[in-house]
Structure formats: C-alpha cells, structure tokens
C-alpha positions as CSV (number, residue, x, y, z in Angstrom):
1,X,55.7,107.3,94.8
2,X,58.9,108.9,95.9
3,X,61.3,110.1,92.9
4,X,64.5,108.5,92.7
5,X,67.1,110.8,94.9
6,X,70.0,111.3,91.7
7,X,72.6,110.5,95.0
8,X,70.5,107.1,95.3
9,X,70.9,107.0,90.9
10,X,74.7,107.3,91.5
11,X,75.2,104.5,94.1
12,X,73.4,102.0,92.2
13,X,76.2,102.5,89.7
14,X,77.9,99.1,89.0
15,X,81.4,100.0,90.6
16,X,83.9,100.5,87.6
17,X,81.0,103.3,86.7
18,X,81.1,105.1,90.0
19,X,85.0,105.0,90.1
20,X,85.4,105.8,86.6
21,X,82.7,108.8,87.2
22,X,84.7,109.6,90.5
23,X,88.3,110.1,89.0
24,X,87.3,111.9,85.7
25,X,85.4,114.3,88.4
26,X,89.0,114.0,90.3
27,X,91.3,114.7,87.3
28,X,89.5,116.6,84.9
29,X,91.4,120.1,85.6
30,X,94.8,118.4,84.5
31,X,93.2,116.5,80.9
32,X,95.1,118.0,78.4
33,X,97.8,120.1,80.3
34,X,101.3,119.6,79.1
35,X,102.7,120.6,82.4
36,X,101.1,119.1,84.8
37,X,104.4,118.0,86.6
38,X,107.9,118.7,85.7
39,X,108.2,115.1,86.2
40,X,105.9,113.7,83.9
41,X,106.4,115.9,81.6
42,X,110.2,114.5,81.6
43,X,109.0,111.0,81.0
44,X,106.8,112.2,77.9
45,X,109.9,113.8,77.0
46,X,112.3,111.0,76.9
47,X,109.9,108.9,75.5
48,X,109.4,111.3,72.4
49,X,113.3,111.1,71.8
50,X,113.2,107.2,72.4
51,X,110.4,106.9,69.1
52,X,113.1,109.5,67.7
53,X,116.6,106.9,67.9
54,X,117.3,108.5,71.2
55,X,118.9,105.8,74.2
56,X,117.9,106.4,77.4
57,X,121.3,106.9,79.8
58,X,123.5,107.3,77.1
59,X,121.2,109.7,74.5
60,X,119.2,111.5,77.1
61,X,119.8,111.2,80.8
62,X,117.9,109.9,84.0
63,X,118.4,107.3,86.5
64,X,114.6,106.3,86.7
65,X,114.0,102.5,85.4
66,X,113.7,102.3,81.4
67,X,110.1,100.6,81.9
68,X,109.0,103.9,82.4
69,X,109.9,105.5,80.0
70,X,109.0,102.6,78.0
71,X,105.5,102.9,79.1
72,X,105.1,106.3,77.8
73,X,106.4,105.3,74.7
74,X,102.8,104.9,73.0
75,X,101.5,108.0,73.9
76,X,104.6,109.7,72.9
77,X,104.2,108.0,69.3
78,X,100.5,110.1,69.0
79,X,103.1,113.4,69.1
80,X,101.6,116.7,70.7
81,X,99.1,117.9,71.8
82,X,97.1,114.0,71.4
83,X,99.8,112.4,73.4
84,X,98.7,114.2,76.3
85,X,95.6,113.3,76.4
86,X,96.9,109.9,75.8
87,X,99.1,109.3,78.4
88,X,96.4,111.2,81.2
89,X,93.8,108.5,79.3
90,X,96.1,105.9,80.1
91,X,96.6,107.0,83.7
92,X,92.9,107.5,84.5
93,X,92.2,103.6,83.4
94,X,95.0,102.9,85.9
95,X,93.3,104.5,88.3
96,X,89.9,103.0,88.4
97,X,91.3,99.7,88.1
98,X,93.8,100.3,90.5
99,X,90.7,101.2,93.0
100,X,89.1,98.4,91.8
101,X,91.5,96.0,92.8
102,X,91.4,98.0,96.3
103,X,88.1,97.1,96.8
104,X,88.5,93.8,96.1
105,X,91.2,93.4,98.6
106,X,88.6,94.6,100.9
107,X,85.7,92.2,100.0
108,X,88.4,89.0,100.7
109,X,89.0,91.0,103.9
110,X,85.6,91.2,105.2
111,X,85.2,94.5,104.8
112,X,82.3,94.9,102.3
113,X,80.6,97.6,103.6
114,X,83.9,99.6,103.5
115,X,85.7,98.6,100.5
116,X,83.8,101.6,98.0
117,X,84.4,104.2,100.5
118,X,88.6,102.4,100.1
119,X,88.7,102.7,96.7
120,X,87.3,106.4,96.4
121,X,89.6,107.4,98.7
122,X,92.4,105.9,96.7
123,X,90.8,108.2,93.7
124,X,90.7,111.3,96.2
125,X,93.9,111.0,97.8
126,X,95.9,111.5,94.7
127,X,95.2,114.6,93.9
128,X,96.6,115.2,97.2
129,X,99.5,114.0,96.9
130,X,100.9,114.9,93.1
131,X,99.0,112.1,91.5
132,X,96.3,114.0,89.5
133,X,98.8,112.6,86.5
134,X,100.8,110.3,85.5
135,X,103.6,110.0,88.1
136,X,105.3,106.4,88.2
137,X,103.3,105.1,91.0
138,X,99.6,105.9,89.0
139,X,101.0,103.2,87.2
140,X,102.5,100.6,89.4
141,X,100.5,101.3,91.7
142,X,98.3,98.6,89.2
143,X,100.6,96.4,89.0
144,X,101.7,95.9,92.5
145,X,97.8,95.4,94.0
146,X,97.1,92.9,91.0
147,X,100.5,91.4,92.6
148,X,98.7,91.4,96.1
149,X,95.5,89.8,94.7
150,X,97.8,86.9,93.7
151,X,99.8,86.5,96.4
152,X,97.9,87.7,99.4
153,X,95.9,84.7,101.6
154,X,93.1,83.4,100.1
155,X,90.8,79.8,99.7
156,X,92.7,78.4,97.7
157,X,96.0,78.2,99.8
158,X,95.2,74.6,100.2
159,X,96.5,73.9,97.0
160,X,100.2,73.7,96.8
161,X,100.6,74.1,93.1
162,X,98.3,77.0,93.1
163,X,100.1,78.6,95.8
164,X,103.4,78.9,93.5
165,X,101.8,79.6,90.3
166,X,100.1,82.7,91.9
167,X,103.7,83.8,93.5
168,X,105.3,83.3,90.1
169,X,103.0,85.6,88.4
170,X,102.6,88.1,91.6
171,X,106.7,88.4,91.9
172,X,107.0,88.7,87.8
173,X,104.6,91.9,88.2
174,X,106.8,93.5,90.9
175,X,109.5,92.8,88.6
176,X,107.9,94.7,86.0
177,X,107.1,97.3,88.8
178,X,110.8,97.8,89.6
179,X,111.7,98.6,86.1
180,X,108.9,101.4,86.6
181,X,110.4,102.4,89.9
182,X,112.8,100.7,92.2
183,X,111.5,101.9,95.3
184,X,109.0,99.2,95.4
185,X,111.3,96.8,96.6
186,X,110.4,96.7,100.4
187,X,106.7,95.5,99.4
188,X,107.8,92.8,96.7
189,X,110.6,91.9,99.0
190,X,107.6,91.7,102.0
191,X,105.6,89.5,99.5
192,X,108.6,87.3,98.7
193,X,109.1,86.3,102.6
194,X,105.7,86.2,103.4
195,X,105.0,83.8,100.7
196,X,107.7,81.5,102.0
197,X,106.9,81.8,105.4
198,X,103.6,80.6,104.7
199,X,105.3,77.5,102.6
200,X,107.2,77.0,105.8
201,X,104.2,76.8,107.9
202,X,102.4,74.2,105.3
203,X,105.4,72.1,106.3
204,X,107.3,72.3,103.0
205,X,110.4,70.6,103.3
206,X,113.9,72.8,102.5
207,X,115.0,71.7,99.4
208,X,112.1,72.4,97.7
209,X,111.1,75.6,99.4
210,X,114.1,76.7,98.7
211,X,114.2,76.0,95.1
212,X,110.9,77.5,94.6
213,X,112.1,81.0,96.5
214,X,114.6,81.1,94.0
215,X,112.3,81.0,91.6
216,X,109.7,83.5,92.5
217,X,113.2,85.8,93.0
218,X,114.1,85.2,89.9
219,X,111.0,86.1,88.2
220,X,111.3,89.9,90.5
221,X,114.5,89.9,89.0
222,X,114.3,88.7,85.8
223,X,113.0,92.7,84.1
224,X,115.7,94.7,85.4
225,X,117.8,91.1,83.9
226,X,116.8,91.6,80.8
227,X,117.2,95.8,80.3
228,X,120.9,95.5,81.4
229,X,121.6,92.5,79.3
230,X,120.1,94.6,76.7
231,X,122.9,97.5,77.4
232,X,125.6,95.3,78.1
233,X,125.0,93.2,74.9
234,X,125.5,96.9,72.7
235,X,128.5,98.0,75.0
236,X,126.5,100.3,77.2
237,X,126.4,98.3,80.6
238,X,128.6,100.3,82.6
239,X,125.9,103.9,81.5
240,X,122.9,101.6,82.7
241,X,124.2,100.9,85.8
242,X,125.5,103.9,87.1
243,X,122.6,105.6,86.1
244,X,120.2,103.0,87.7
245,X,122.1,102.3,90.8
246,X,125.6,104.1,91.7
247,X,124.1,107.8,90.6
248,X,120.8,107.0,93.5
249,X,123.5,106.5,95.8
250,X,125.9,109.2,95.2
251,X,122.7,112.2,94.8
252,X,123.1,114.7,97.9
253,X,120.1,114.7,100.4
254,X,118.3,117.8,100.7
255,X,119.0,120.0,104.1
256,X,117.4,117.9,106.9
257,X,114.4,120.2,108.1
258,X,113.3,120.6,104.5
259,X,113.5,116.9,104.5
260,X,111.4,116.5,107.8
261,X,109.2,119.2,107.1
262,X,108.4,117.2,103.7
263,X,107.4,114.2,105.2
264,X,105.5,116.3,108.1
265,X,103.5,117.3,105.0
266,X,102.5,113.6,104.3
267,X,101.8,112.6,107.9
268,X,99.7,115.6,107.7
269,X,97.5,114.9,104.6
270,X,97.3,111.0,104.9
271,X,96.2,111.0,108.6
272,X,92.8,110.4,107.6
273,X,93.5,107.1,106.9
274,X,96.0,106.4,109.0
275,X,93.7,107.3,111.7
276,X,91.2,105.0,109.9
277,X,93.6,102.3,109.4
278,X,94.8,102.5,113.0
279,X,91.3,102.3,114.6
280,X,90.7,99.2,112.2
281,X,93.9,97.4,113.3
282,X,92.6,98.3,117.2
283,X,89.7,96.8,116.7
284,X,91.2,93.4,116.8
285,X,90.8,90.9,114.2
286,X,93.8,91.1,112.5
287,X,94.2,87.8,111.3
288,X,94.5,86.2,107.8
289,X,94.3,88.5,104.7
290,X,93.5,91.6,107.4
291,X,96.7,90.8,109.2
292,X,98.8,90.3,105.8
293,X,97.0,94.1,104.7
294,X,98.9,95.4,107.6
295,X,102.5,94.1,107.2
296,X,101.7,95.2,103.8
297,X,101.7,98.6,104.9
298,X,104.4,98.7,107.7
299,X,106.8,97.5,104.6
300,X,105.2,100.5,102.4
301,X,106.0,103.0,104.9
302,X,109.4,101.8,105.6
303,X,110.3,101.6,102.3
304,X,109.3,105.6,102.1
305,X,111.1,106.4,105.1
306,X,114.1,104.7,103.8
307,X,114.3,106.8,100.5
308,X,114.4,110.2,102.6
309,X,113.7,113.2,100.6
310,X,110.1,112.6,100.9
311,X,108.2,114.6,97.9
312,X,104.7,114.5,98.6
313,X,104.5,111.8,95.3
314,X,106.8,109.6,97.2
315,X,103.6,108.1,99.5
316,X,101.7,107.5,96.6
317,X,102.3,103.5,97.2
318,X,101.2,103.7,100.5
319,X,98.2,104.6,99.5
320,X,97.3,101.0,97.7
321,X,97.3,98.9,101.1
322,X,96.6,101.9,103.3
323,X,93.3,102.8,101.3
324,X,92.5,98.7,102.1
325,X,93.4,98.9,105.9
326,X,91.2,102.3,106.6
327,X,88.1,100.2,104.7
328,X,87.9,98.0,107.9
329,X,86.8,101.8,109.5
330,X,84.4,102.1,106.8
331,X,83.1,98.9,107.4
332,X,81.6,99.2,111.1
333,X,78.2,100.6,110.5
334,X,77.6,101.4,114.0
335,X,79.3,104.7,113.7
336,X,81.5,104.9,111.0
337,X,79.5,105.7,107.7
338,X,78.7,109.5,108.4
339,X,82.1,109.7,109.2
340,X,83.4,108.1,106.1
341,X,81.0,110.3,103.8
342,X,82.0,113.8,105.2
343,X,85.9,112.8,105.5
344,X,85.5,111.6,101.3
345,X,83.6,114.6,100.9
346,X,86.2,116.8,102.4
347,X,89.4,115.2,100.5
348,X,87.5,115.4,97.5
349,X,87.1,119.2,97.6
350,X,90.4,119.4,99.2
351,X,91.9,117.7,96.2
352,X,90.2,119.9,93.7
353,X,91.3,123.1,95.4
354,X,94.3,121.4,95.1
355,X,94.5,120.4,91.8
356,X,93.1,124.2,90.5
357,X,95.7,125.4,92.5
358,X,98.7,123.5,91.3
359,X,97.4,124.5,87.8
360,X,97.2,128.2,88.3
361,X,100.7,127.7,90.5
362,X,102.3,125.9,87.1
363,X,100.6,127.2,84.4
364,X,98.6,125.7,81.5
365,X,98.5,125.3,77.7
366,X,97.8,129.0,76.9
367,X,101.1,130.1,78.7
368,X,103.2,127.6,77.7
369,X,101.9,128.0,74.0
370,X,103.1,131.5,74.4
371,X,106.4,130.4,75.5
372,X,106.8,127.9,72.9
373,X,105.9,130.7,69.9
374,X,108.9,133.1,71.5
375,X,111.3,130.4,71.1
376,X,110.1,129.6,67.8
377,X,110.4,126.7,65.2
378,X,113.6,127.6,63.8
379,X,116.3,125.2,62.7
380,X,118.9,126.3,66.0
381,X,119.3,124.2,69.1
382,X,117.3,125.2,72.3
383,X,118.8,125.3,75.9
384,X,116.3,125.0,78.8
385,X,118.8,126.3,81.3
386,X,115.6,125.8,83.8
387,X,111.9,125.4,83.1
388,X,110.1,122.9,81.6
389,X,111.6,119.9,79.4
390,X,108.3,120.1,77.1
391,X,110.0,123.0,76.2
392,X,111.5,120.9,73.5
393,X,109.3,118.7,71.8
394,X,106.6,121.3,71.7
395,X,109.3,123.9,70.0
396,X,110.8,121.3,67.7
397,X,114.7,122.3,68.1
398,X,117.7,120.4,68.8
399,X,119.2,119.5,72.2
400,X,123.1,120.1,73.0
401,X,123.3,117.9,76.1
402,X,121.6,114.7,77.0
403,X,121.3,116.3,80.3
404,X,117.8,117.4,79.3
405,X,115.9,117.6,82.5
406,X,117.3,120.9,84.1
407,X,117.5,119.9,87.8
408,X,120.7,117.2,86.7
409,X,122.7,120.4,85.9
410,X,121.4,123.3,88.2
411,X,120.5,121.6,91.7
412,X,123.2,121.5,94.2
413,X,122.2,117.7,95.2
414,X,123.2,116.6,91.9
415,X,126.7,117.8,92.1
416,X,128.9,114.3,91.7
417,X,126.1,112.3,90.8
418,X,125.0,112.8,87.4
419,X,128.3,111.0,85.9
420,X,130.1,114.7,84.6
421,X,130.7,118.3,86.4
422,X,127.7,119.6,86.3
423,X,129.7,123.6,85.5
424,X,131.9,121.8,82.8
425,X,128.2,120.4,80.9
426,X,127.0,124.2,81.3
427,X,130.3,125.6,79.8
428,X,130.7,122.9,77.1
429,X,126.6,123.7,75.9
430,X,127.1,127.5,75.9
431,X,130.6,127.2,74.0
432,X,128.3,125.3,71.2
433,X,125.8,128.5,71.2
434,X,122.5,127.4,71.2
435,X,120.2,129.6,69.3
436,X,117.6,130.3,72.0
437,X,117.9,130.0,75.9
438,X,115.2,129.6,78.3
439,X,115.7,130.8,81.9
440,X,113.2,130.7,85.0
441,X,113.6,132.9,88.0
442,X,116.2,131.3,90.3
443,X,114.8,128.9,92.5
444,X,115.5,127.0,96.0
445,X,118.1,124.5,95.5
446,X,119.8,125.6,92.5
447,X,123.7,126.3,92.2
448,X,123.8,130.3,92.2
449,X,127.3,130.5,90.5
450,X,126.0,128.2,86.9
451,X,122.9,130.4,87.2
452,X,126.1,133.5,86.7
453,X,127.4,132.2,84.3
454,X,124.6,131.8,82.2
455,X,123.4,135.2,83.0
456,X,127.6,136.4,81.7
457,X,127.4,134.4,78.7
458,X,123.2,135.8,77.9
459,X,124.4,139.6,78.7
460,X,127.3,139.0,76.2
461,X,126.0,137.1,73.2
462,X,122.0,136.9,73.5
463,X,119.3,139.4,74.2
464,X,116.2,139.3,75.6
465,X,113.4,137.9,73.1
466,X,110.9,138.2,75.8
467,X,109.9,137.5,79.5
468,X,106.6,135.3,80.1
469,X,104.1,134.3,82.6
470,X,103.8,130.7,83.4
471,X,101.8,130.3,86.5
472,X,103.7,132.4,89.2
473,X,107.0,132.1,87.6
474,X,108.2,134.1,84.6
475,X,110.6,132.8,82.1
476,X,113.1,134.4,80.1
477,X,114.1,133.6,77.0
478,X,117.1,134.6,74.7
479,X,118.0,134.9,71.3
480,X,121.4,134.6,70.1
481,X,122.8,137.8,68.6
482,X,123.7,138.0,65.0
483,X,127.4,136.6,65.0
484,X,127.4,135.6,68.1
C-alpha cells in the first residue's frame, strides 16, 4: 500500500481548513506586532480614545469613515498588548471567509477546478500588498463579496421578489462598506446599475423600477445617513463633513512620478493575475456571472485609478473580483494547473520575504517596548512629533492635540486640508510643553521648516532622554528640562 503523501493529507482538507491553515501560515510574522502599519495602528489608536469618551473628528482627528474606527472598537476594549492579537484574530477570520466567498463566486461561475487556487491567491496576495493586517479593505473586502454573492446573476433571477430582496441586503452591505472606506463606491455604484439594468431587461415597467432603485440607493446610503445625523443631532455636523468629504478633496497629491511609479509598483506585483484574468476573459465565454465578474473588475480598477496616490494598500479591492476572474485560468486543466501551483508557490514565498521584511524594516514589540519605557509612565502629556501613534496608549500619557496621527501635521500634502495651519497646531502644542517628545529621522514628504522648529524649541527646553532603534529608523525622544 502506498502511504498517504502529507501534500495529498492537506488537499483533502475541507476548504475553510486549508484557507484557514493557508493565512495563519501567511500572517503569522505580524500576530502580535503593535506596529504592523502606521495605519492600523492609528485605527487601534482612535478606537482606544473612542472606549475612553474621545469623538472621532472633533476629539481626535481623521477623515477615514467612523465605521472603522467603530470596528476596532472591541478589540480596543481588551487594552494592550491582547487587543492586538484581537484585532489581527479578527482580521484573519476576515480573511478566510473573504476567500471563501471568492471561491464560491467561482463555483457559480464554472470555474470549479480553479476556484481554491482563487481564493489562495486572495490569501497570498495580501501580504503583498500591505494587507498582512488589518488595513480597511481586510475588512470590507468581506463585506463587499458577500454583497456580490447577493447581487451577482444567479438561478434564482426568475423570481422578481427575490431579485430585490437580495439587492436590498447586497446595497445595505456596501453601505456598511462605505462607512469603512468610501472608495468603494465605483463597485456598489456598478452593482447598483447593473441590478437595474437587469430589471430593465426583465421588462420591468418605469415606475416601479424606478421606485425600487431608489430603494436599494437608499439602503447604500442609509450608514453614512445615520453617522452624520448622529453629529448633526449633537452640533457637530459641519466637523463630520469636512472631515469625511471637503478635507479628501482639498489634501495635495503627491509629486506625479512618485504617484506613477506607485501604481507601476501594483501593475507590477498583481500582473500574475491580471495576466491570468486576461487569458480567462480571451478565452471567450464571458457571459452571465463570468461576464458580470469582469465589469466587476473594470469598476475596481477605475475606482483605484480615480483616487491617485496609489499606496500599494489602495489595490487591495481589486483583488476580491480579480482573484475570481484569474480562477477561469486555473480552471483549464489542459495546461494551467502546473502553472497555477508554481505561480501560488512563488507569491507565497514572495509574501513572506515580504512580510519578514516589512517587520525588520518597521520594527517589533522589543523595540517599541524599549521606546515606550524611555518615555515613561509619568503623569505629563506626550508629543509624537513623528513616529508611531501607539506611542500613546502603550505609554499611557495625555495628548495636546487631536491631531494625533503625525502625517496631518508634518506632510506637505496636508497643508490646507486638515481644517487648521498645520505650523500654528505645532506652535500652540509646544507653547503647552508636553513633558516628553518623540522625534523620528526626517522623512520624504515632511515640511522641513515644522521639523526646525521643533528641533529650536527641543535644543532650548528639552534634552535628549535617549535615541532608539526601531527597525531602520531611530527615534529620539525628549525630556522636558526642569522649569522649562
């Protein structure tokens, strides 16, 4: 009798198993790192204050969607160091079920022999592209392919009542998704017209198409309702909408070639399965849910484009319906399946070089807990000039400014769009003469003459507690003088 190959063990797997297996193997470098992205660690940030009586735009500010920070809320209530663990916990289960979803798409597609080899790549591709956390789209991500299970073309188009129930509840998840992020609105506006486009084609008459459009908009609408009713009914509408909309629009784009080399980056490390997706679409059958898949897509990567910039997290959503399109690929067995295996087998080492990398890059626990016992637990207010915004909860002391997150103040594309003069909110901090200040080495993008003043004002009243390693960056941090 032949033994069992252990590869042979592993495929037999039920599919939650393997893709649970797959993305702790995937993610495991980051589980219980503090730091994993200055991001994140933001939104664990603002969270923590939130539990602490702190109001998001008016307390502590951002312009990203209060669902988010609302959905770190529970694993900001478990404090530190748990609430790390927590929040990566809740991001892994996101994950698998995300790629879950992803291979469902594919089944109803046809593309059963290709749908695993779809949603490991959806696992694999996220470390590549700053998702080995808990970066928004981990999260909607989830919400958005549950919204295309609903919505997309299935057997049950037939009945009409079915139809709309299914586009209520798909648009009332991209509503929820927008108050996560609002740069999913190309795909739930692509899933809005589609929908009525196929009530058009079923020969619904006007009026009631119409009226049941309005509806499913409604329901997309109806989250981001509700959070700025909530700030207009306490006299705070005016802060939530600036923050939300008018401070996206006035923030200063980056210079151009660091813009197009950016999103030469993502071209580069997606064209896997573009060049996957592509040869599927060439292969001809594009019609039903395959053909939806693919407008699916072409609305993803417009609504990237569109939003400029283009931080390697930005194509994170793409990878939902690209991960289904590149499983019609995987799913010709004439030729594809060696290819499919060494390509996942590549990424995934690719990814874990990457991850590693990032870590050593960044730093980890060890370095930061260094950090944090140079600042100290004293009663005095910490600055975090530039560095990380963990900085604070991990140290315990006060904040002068809601302008936590560091960027708002230093980075020349936030000049005249963070709602105050950004050298007037330095001034006004170091006038109230917080008791330690953290600085990092200057760093591409930042306003040389706040980083002078600071300097001035450290070289006057504060000296120099100590300078620390964290990752290839070393941070400085100063103690107020006695009297100062």
């Amino acid at each position: 009798m032949t033994p069992t190959k252990p590869l042979d063990a592993i495929a037999r797997l039920p599919r939650w198993a393997l893709l649970s297996l797959a993305a702790i193997i995937a993610r495991v470098a980051t589980f219980g790192n503090p730091i994993v992205h200055v991001d994140e660690s933001f939104y664990f940030v603002t969270a923590r204050a939130m539990l602490d009586g702190a109001l998001p735009y008016v307390d502590i500010w951002d312009r990203k969607p209060i669902g988010l920070f609302l959905l770190y809320t529970p694993a900001a209530a478990f404090g530190l160091p748990l609430g790390i663990w927590v929040y990566q916990a809740m991001a892994l289960a996101a994950v698998v079920a995300t790629a879950l979803l992803i291979a469902r798409l594919a089944d109803r597609a046809g593309w059963r022999r290709g749908s695993m080899a779809a949603a490991l790549a959806y696992v694999i591709w996220l470390d590549l592209l700053e998702g080995q956390g808990g970066q928004a789209p981990v999260f909607y991500n989830l919400l958005m392919v549950a919204a295309a299970v609903l919505i997309a073309p299935s057997g049950r188009d037939h009945l009409a009542g079915a139809r709309f129930r299914r586009g209520l509840l798909a648009m009332l998840l991209v509503g929820v998704s927008l108050q996560i992020k609002y740069s999913v609105v190309f795909e739930g506006l692509f899933f809005g017209l589609w929908w009525m486009w196929r009530e058009w084609r079923k020969r619904t008459h006007a009026v009631p198409l119409l009226a049941a459009a309005a509806l499913l908009a409604l329901a997309a609408l109806l989250p981001t309702a509700l959070a700025w009713g909530y700030y207009a009914a306490i006299g705070q509408g005016q802060a939530f909408v600036y923050a939300n909309f008018a401070s996206i629009a006035a923030r200063q784009g980056d210079p151009m070639g660091e813009q197009l080399g950016n999103l030469f980056k993502i071209a580069l490390i997606a064209s896997p399965l573009f060049a996957a997706a592509t040869l599927a679409y060439l292969r001809g059958d594009r019609m039903g849910l395959r053909g939806w898949m693919f407008g699916w897509l072409a609305a993803a990567v417009f609504g990237l484009l569109v939003f400029g910039s283009w931080f390697d997290h930005y194509a994170l959503p793409l990878l939902v319906p690209l991960c289904v399109c590149a499983a019609g690929f995987a799913d010709d067995p004439r030729r594809s399946r060696k290819i499919t295996i060494a390509v996942l087998a590549v990424a995934l080492l690719g990814g874990e070089a990457t991850v590693i990398v990032k870590r050593l890059n960044r730093g980890g626990p060890a370095q930061l807990a260094r950090v944090v016992d140079a600042i100290g637990h004293g009663s005095g207010c910490l600055y975090v000039y530039s560095g990380d915004t963990m900085l604070y909860p991990m140290s315990g002391r006060c904040r002068l400014s809601r302008y936590a997150f560091p960027s708002h103040l230093g980075r020349k594309r936030e000049r005249g769009a963070i709602g105050v003069d950004q050298r007037a909110e330095v001034e006004r901090i170091l006038a109230l003469k917080p008791a330690v200040v953290v600085m990092r080495a200057p760093y591409l993008g930042e306003r040389p003459e706040l980083r002078a003043i600071v300097i001035e004002r450290m070289a006057k009243d504060y000296r120099l507690r100590a300078q620390l390693p964290l990752g290839n960056d070393r941070l400085s941090v100063f103690a107020l003088k006695s009297g100062g």
